[in-house]
N, C-alpha and C positions, 0 to 999 in steps of 0.2 A: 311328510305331507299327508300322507293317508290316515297315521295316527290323530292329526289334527283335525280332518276330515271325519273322524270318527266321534273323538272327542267334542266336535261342536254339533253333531247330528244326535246324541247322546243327550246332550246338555238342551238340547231345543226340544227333543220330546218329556223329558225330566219336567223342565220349564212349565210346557204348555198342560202337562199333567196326563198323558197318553199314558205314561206308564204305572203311574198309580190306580187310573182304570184299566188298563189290560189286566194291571193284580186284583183289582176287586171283581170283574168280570169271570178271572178263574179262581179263585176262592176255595172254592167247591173240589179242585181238580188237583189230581197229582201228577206232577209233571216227573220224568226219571231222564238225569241228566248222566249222558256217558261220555267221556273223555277218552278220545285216541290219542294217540303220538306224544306222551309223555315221557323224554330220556334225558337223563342227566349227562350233557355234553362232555364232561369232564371225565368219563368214564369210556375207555372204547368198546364200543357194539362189536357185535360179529356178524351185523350186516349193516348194510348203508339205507337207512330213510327213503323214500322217495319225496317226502314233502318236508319241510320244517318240522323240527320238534318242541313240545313246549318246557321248557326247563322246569323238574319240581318244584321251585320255590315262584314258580310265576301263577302254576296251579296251586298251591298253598296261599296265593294275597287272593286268587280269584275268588277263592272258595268261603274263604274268611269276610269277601266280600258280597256272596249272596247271603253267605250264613246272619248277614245281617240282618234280611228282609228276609229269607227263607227257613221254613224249618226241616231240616235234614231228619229222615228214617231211613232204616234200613230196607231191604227188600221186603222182606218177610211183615216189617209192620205195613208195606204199603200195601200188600196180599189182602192183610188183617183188615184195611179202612176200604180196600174196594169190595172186600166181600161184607162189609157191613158189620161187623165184629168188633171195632176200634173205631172210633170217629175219626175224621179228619181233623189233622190240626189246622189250626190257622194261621198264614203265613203273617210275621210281624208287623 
């Protein structure tokens, strides 16, 4: 239920175009995305989670899927565009 509640709050801002201006609004700006709780369940831990974890191959579709709109740097290049040294890229 909740995934479907996502999926159409998703799909209504997609629609209504909110989220191709929140992208053209940040443009200009580097966003640094970090991921916790990444474990491959199939392998036993030597400690227990306290929350869910996201299986590797779920962060693999996700990433594949901002990679589409988004353009991925390293650290060091995003040093390099905030200090003015490298231009910003532009997100696709």
């Amino acid at each position: 239920m909740q995934h479907s509640i996502r999926k159409i709050a998703f799909g209504l801002l997609r629609w209504t175009g909110i989220i191709r201006l929140f992208q053209f609004l940040h443009r200009n700006q580097i966003v640094i995305l970090t991921v916790h709780g990444v474990m491959d369940n199939c392998h036993p831990a030597l400690w227990e989670p306290l929350r869910p974890q996201l299986p590797p191959h779920k962060l693999d579709e996700y990433l594949r899927a901002l990679s589409r709109r988004y353009h991925f740097v390293s650290l060091s290049e995003a040093v390099e565009m905030l200090d003015g040294r490298k231009p910003i890229h532009r997100t696709a």
